[in-house]
C-alpha positions in Angstrom: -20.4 3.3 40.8 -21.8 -0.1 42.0 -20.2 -3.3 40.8 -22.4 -6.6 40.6 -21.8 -9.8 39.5 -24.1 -11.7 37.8 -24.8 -14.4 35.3 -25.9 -15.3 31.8 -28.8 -17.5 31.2 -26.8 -20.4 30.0 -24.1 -20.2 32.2 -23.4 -23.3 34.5 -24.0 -21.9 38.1 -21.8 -22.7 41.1 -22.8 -25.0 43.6 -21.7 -25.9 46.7 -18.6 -23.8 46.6 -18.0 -19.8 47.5 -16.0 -17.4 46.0 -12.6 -16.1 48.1 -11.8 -13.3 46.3 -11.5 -11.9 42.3 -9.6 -9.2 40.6 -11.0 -6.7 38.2 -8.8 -6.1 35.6 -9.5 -2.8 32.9 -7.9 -4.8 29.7 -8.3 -7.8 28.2 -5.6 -10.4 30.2 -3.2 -12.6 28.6 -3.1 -16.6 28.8 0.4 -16.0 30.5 -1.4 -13.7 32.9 -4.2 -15.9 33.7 -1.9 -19.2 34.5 0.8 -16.5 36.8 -2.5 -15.9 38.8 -3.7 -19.7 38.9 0.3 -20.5 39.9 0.2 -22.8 36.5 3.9 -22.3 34.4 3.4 -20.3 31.4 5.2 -21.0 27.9 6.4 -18.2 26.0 3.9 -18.4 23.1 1.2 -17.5 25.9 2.6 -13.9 26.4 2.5 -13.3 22.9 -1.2 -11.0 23.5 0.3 -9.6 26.1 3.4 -8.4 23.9 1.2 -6.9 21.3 -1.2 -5.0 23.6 1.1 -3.5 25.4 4.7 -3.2 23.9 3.7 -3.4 20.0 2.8 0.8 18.9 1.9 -0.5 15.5 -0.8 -2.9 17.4 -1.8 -0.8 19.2 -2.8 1.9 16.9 -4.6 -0.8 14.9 -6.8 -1.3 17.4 -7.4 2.0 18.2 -8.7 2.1 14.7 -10.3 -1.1 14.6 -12.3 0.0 18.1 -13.3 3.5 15.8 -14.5 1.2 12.8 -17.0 -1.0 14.9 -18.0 2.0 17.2 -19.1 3.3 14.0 -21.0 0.0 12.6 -22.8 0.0 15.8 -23.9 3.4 15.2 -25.0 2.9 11.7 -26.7 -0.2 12.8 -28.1 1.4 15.8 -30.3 3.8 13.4 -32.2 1.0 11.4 -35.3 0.5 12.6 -36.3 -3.2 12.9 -39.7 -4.5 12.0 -41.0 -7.9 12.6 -42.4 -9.7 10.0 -44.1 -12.8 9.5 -43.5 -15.6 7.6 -45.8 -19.5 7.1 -44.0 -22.0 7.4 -43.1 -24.5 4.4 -45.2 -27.3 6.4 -48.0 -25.8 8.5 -48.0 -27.7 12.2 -50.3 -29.9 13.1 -53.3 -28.9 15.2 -55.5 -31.2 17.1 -58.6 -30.7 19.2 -57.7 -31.4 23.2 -59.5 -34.2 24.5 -61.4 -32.7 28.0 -60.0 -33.3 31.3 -56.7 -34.2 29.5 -55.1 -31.5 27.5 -52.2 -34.0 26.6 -54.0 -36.2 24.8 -54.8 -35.0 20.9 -58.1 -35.8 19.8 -59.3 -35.5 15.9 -57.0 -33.2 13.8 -58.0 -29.7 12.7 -57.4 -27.0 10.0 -57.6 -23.5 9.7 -61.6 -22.4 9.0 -64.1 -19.6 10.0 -67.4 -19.4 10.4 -69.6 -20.9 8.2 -72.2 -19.3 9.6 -70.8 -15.5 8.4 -69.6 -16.4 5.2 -67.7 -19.6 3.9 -64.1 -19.8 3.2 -63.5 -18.3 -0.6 -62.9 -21.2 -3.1 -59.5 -21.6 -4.1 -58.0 -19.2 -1.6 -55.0 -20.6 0.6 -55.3 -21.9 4.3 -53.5 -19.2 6.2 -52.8 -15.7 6.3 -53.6 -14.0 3.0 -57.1 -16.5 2.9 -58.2 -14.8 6.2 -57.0 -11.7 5.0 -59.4 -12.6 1.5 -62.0 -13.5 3.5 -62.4 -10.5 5.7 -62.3 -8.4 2.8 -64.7 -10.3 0.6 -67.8 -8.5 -1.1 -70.2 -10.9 0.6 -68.8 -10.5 4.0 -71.6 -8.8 5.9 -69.6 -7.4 9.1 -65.8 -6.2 8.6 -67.5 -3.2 6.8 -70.1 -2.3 8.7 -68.1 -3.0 11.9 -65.3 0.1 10.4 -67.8 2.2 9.2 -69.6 1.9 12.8 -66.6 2.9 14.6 -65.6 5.7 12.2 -69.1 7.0 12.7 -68.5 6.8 16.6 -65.5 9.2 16.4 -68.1 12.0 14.9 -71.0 11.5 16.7 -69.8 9.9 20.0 -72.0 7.2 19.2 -72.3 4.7 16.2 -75.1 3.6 14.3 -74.5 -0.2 16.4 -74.6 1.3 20.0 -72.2 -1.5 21.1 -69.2 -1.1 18.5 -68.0 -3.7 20.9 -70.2 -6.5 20.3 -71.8 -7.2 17.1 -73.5 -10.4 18.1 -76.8 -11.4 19.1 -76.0 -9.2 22.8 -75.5 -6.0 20.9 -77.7 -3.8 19.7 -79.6 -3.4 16.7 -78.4 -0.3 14.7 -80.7 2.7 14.8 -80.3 3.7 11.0 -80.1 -0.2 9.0 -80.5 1.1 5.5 -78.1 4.2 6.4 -75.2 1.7 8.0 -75.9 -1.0 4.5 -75.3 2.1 2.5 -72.1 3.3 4.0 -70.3 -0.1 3.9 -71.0 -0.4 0.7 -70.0 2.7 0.0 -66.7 2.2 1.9 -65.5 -1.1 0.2 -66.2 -0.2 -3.4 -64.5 2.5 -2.8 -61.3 0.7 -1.9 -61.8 0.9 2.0 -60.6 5.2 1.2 -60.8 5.6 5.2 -60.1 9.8 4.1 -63.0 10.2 2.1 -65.7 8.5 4.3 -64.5 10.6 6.8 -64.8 13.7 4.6 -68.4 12.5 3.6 -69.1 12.2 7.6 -67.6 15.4 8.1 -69.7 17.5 5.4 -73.1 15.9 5.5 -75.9 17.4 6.9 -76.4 15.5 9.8 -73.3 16.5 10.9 -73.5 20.1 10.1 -76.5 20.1 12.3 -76.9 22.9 14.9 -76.3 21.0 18.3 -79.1 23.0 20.2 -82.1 21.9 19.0 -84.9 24.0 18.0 -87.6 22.1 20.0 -86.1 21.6 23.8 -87.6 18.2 23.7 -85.7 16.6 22.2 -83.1 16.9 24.8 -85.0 14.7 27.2 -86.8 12.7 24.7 -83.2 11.6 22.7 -81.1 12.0 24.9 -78.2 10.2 23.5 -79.1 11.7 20.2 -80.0 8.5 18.8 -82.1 9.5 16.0 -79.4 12.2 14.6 -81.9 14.8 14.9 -78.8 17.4 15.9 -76.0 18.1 16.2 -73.8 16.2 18.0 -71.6 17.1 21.1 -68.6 14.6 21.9 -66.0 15.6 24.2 -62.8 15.6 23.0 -60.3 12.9 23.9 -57.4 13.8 25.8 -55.1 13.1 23.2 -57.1 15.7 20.7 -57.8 18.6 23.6 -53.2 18.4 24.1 -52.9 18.8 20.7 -55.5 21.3 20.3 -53.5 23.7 22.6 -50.4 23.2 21.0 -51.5 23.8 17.9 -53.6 27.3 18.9 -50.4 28.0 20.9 -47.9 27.4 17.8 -45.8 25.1 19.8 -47.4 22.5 18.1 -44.6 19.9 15.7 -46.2 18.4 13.2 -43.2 16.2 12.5 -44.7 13.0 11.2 -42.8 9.7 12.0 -40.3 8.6 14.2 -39.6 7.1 17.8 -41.7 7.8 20.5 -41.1 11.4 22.5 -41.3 12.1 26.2 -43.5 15.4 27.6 -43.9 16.9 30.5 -44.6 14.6 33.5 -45.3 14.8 37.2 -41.7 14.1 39.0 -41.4 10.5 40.6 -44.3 9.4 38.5 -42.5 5.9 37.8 -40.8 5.7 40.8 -43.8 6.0 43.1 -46.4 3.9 41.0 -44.0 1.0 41.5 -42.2 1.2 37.5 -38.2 0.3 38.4 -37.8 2.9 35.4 -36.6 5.9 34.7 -38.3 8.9 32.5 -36.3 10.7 30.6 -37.7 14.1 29.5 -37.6 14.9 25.8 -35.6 18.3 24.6 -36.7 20.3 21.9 -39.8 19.8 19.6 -40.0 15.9 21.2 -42.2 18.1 23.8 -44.5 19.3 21.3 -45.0 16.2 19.2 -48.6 15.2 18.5 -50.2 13.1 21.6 -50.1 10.0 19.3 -46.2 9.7 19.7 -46.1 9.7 23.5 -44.2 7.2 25.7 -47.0 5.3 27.1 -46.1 2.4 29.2 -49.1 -0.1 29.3 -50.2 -0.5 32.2 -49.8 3.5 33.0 -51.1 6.3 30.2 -49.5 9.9 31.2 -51.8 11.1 33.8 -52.7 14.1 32.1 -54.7 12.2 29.4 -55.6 9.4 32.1 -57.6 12.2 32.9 -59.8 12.7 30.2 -60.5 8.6 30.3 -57.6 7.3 28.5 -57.4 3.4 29.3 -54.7 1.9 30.1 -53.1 -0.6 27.1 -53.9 -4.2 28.9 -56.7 -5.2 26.8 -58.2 -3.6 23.8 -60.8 -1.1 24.0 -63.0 -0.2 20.9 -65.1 2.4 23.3 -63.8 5.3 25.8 -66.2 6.0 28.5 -66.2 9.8 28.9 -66.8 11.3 32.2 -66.6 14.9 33.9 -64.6 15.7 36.8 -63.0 18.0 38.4 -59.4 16.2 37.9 -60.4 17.5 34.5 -60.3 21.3 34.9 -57.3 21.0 37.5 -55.5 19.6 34.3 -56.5 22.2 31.9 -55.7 24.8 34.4 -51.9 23.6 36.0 -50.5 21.0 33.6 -47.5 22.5 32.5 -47.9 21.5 29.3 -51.1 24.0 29.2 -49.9 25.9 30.9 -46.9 27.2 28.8 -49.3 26.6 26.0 -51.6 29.1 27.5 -48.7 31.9 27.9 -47.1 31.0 24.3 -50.7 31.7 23.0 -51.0 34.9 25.1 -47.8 36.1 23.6 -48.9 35.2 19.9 -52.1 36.9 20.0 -50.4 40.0 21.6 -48.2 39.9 19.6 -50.0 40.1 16.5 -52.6 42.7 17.8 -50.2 45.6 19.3 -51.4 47.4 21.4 -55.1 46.7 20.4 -56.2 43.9 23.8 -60.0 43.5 21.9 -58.2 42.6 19.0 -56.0 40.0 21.3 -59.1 38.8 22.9 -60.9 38.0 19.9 -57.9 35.9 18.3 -57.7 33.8 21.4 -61.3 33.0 21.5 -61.2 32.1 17.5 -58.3 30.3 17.9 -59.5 27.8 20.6 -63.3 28.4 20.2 -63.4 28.3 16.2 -65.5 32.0 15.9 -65.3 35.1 16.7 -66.9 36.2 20.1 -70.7 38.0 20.3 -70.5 41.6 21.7 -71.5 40.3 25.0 -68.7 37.9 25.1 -66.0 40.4 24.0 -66.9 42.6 27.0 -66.7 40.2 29.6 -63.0 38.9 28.1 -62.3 42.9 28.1 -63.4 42.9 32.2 -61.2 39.6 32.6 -58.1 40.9 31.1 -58.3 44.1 32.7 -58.8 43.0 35.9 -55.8 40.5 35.4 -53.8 43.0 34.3 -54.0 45.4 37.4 -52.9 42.3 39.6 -49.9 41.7 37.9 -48.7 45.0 37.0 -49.0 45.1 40.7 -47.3 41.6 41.4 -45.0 41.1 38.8 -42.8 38.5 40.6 -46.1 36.3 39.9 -46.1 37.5 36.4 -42.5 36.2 35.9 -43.3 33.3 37.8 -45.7 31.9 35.1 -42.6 31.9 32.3 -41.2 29.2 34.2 -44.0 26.8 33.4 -42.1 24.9 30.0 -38.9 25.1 28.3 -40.2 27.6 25.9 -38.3 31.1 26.1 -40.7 34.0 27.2 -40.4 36.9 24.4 -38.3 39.7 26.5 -40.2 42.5 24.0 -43.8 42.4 25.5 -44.8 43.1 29.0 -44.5 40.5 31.4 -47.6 41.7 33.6 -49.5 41.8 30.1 -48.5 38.4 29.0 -50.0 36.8 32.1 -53.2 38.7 32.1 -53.8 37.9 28.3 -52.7 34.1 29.8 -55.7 34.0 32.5 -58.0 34.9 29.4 -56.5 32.3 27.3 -56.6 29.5 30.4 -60.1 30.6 30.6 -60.9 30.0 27.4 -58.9 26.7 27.4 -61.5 25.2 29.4 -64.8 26.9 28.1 -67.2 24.1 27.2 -67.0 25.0 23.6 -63.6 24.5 23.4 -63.3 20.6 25.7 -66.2 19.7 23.6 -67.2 19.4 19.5 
């Protein structure tokens, strides 16, 4: 154990002086103790703490109990969760425009205002908080809806209606559907801003339902981007959805909702080499299953196993993801321990549930992470893959056992360890088939 000494922010520092020695004491010390070790005569009325602290039993064991008592207040207060809140002040502060050149000197006073230019302040409504809040959610207000309806839109299609969600202004684009976006955010703010149900209408229109192959090849090279909706869309997944996704085909998944923030699997020394002076704690129990949106994430360092699929780090606000394809990628899908365990808890579930029946394992797995069952051609080649797995680690089954120790979660001691792993490759493969990284 290291001892340091150090100060308190108010504390009046020493100067010009040194320190010859000090004493560390494991009580609380007397007055009469103090002045014996300053060689100042004590009166008796300045032993009396030390009297009750050490020679009193009924003291004593009153502060035994009083130390139980606050040990326990802390406790209880410990669990509260704080929120800050806001709150105006009786007299707003006076604002004033800085003179250039001189941003001491106050110019003309100012209030509170927006743009005129986008819609004028509502008549009769207050000059802070709760009058922007009005404002932005005014009938005649021509952006606030049509900004969240853009960006809801984005999360479907991988592109929204305003290619620059981003910039709404005279430097972004001009949407591709105008009467389309108009409709939807009105739509959207009669409808008391119901965030579920646009997404449900999104979700079940046609133009989502789309087949994402078109019938014409075409249009692959003449809409690229899919611009004009004329299919399907394909968006790959975030890193935060494809985590979740294999927790939730492997049943690991913890669909807990609330709480603090959980800590999953990452790389040892992560913190300590990136330059963090903090430690990383790893979560027990379902805090390693959570859903992606309750992970630690410190902000200027996302885990790296979602850096990896393009998450940004939290230093400035970022309304689009750029999405990229590497081969970082499919290292993470196929040895981050995370999917890794998710991969053999999967294999175990589908063999599980099958018996001795492997087509009928195969085909689970692929509906599981692919969302249908697999063509006759595709069942035969996950027949060749699991059967060639399988004669490799009936023949190494130190390798077999190896892969259990990926994850905390207990391997099921009733099925075949060389099985479990074959049915594993099938379901890593699977894991990072293009139908299942993308939608």
């Amino acid at each position: 154990m290291r001892f340091t000494l150090g100060g308190r922010e108010h504390d009046s520092p020493l100067k010009n002086c040194g320190v010859d020695e000090y004493y560390v004491f494991g009580r609380d010390i007397s007055a009469g103790e103090v002045k014996n070790l300053a060689g100042v005569p004590s009166q008796s009325e300045d032993w009396l703490d030390w009297w009750l602290a050490l020679k009193h039993d009924g003291w004593k064991t009153a502060q035994a109990e009083l130390r139980k008592l606050r040990e326990a207040r802390t406790a209880v207060t410990n669990e509260v969760l704080e929120i800050m809140v806001m709150q105006e002040l009786p007299m707003a502060r006076p604002a004033f425009v800085r003179l250039r050149g001189d941003h001491r000197q106050k110019g003309e006073p100012v209030q509170p205002d927006v743009p005129q230019q986008i819609l004028p302040w509502p008549e009769g409504a207050p000059r802070n908080r709760l009058g922007f809040g009005q404002w932005l959610v005014s009938p005649h207000h021509p952006l606030v809806a049509r900004v969240a309806v853009n960006r809801l839109w984005q999360m479907f299609f991988g592109r929204g209606l305003v290619g620059t969600p981003e910039d709404f202004g005279t430097r972004g684009e001009l949407p591709s559907h105008p009467e389309l976006l108009d409709w939807l955010a009105c739509d959207f703010r009669d409808h008391g801003w119901d965030v579920k149900r646009l997404c449900r209408m999104i979700a079940l229109s046609g133009t989502f339902g789309q087949n994402a192959m078109p019938e014409d090849p075409t249009q692959l090279t003449a809409d690229p981007a899919n611009k004009w909706l004329a299919r399907g869309p394909v968006v790959r997944l975030a890193g935060e959805e494809l985590r979740d996704q294999a927790l939730a085909a492997s049943g690991l998944f913890a669909d807990k909702v609330g709480g603090p923030s959980v800590y999953p699997y990452l790389p040892l020394g992560i913190y300590r080499d990136s330059g963090l002076q903090q430690n990383y704690v790893e979560s027990q129990g379902e805090g390693l299953y959570r859903r992606s949106l309750y992970t630690f994430w410190r902000r200027t360092l996302a885990p790296p196993n979602l850096a990896a699929f393009d998450a940004p780090t939290r230093e400035v606000c970022v309304v689009r993801r750029e999405k990229t394809s590497t081969p970082v990628q499919a290292l993470v899908l196929l040895n981050d321990p995370q999917y890794v365990e998710a991969q053999r808890v999967l294999a175990a579930r589908v063999l599980k549930e099958a018996g001795e029946d492997d087509a009928a394992a195969c085909a689970a797995a692929f509906r599981l992470l692919l969302g249908r069952l697999p063509t006759g051609q595709e069942q035969a080649v996950l027949q060749r893959l699991l059967n060639g797995h399988s004669d490799h680690y009936r023949a190494h089954e130190d390798e077999a056992r190896a892969l259990f120790q990926n994850g905390h979660h207990v391997a099921d001691e009733h099925l075949e360890p060389a099985r479990v792993a074959a049915m594993a490759m099938v379901v890593r493969t699977l894991m990072s088939h293009v139908e299942a990284v993308n939608r």
